[in-house]
C-alpha positions as CSV (number, residue, x, y, z in Angstrom):
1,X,2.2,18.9,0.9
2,X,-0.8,16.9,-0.3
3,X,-0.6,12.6,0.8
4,X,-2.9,10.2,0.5
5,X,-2.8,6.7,2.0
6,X,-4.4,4.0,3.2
7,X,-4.5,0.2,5.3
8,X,-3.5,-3.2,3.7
9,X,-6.9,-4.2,2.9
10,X,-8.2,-1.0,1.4
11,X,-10.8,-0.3,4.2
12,X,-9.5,2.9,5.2
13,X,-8.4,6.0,3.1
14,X,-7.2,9.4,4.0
15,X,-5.5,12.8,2.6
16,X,-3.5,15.4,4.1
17,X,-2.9,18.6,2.9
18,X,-0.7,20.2,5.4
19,X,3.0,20.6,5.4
20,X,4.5,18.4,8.1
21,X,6.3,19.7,11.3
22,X,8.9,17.2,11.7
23,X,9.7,13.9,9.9
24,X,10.7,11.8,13.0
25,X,12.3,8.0,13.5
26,X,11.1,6.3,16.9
27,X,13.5,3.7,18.4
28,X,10.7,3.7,21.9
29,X,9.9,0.3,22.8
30,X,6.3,0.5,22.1
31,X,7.0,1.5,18.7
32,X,9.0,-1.5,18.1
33,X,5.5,-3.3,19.1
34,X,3.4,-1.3,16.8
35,X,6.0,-1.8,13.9
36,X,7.1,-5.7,14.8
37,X,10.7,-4.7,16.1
38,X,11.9,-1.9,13.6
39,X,11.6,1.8,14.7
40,X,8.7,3.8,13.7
41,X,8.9,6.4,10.7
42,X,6.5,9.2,10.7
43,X,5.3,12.6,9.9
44,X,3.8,15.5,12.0
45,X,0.8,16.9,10.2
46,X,-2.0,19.1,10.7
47,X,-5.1,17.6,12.3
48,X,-6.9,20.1,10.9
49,X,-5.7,19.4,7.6
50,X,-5.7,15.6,7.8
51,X,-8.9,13.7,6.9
52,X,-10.1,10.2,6.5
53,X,-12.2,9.7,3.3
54,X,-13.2,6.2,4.0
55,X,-14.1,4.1,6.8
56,X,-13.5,4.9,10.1
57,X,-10.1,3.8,12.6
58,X,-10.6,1.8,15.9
59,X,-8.4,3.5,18.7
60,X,-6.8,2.2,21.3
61,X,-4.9,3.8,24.2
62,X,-3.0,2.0,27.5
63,X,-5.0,2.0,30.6
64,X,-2.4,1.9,32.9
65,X,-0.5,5.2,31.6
66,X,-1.1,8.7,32.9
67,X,-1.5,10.5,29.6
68,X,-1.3,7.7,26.8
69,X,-1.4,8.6,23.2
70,X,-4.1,7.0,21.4
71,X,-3.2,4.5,18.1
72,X,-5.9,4.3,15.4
73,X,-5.7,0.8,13.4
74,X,-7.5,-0.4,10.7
75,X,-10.7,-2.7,12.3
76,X,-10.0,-5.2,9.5
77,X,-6.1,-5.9,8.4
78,X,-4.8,-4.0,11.6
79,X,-2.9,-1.4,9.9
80,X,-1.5,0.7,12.3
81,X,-2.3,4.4,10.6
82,X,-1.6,7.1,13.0
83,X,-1.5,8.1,16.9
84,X,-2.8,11.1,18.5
85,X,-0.7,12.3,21.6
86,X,-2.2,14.6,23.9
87,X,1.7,16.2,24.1
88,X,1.2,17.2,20.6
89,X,-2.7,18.4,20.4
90,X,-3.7,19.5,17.0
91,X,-1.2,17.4,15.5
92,X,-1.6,13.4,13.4
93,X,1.4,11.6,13.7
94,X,1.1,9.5,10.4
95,X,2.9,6.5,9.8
96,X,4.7,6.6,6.7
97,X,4.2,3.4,5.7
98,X,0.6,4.0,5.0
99,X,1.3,6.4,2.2
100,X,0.3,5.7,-1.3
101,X,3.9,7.0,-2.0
102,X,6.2,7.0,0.6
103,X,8.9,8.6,-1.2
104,X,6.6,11.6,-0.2
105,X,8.3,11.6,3.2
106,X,11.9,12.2,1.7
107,X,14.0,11.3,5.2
108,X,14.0,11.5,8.8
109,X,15.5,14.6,10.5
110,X,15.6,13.4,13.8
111,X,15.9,10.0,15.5
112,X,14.2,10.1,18.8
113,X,14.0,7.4,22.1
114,X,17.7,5.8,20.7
115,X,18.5,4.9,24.4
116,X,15.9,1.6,23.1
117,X,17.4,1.0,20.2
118,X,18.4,-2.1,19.3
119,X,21.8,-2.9,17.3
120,X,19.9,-3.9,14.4
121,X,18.5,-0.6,14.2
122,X,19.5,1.8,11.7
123,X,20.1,5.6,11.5
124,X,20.6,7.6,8.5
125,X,23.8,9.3,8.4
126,X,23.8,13.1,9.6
127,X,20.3,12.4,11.3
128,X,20.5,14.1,14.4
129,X,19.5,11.4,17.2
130,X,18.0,12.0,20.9
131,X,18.2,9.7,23.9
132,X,14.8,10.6,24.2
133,X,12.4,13.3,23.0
134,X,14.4,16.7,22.3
């Protein structure tokens, strides 16, 4: 599957050319932080067929967390584009809201962390859902 995408402000670009491994919702509560309160809708993808062909992410991982995953923002409009978690090495988890089409993503197959949902949360029907990770 070829994507390409972007932040808000047009700073950052990237493509991906590799056929996602899973097409997740989060409900975690840091996801609700990165996203403003709504769960977090990404794609699995191939780091080694992901690529950024403009500008360059700032990272940022928590200091006080054994093994933290590392989120990579735009420097500019703070876009939050994807995270790298060393649980899933050799893998980009890309935010579907950076797409230049999001249709691309089609719909989640799994809904993951739903013991932190909140009742304004949503859940496609016949998605299957995990209290936590499966």
């Amino acid at each position: 599957m070829h994507v390409t995408g972007g932040c808000y402000c047009g700073a950052i670009r990237y493509e991906s050319n590799g056929e996602p491994a899973a097409r997740i919702q989060c409900h975690c509560r840091e996801c609700q932080y990165a996203t403003g309160g709504a769960p977090n809708v990404f794609m699995v993808v191939p780091e080694g067929h992901f690529e950024f062909t403009q500008g360059t992410p700032k990272g940022f991982s928590r200091s006080d967390l054994q093994s933290p995953v590392t989120r990579e923002f735009c420097q500019e409009c703070g876009t939050h584009l994807l995270t790298r978690s060393p649980k899933r090495p050799g893998a980009i988890i890309l935010k579907v809201g950076t797409l230049d089409d999001p249709s691309q993503y089609g719909h989640p197959e799994m809904a993951i962390f739903t013991c932190d949902k909140q009742a304004f949360h949503e859940i496609p029907a016949g998605v299957q859902t995990f209290e936590r990770r499966p």
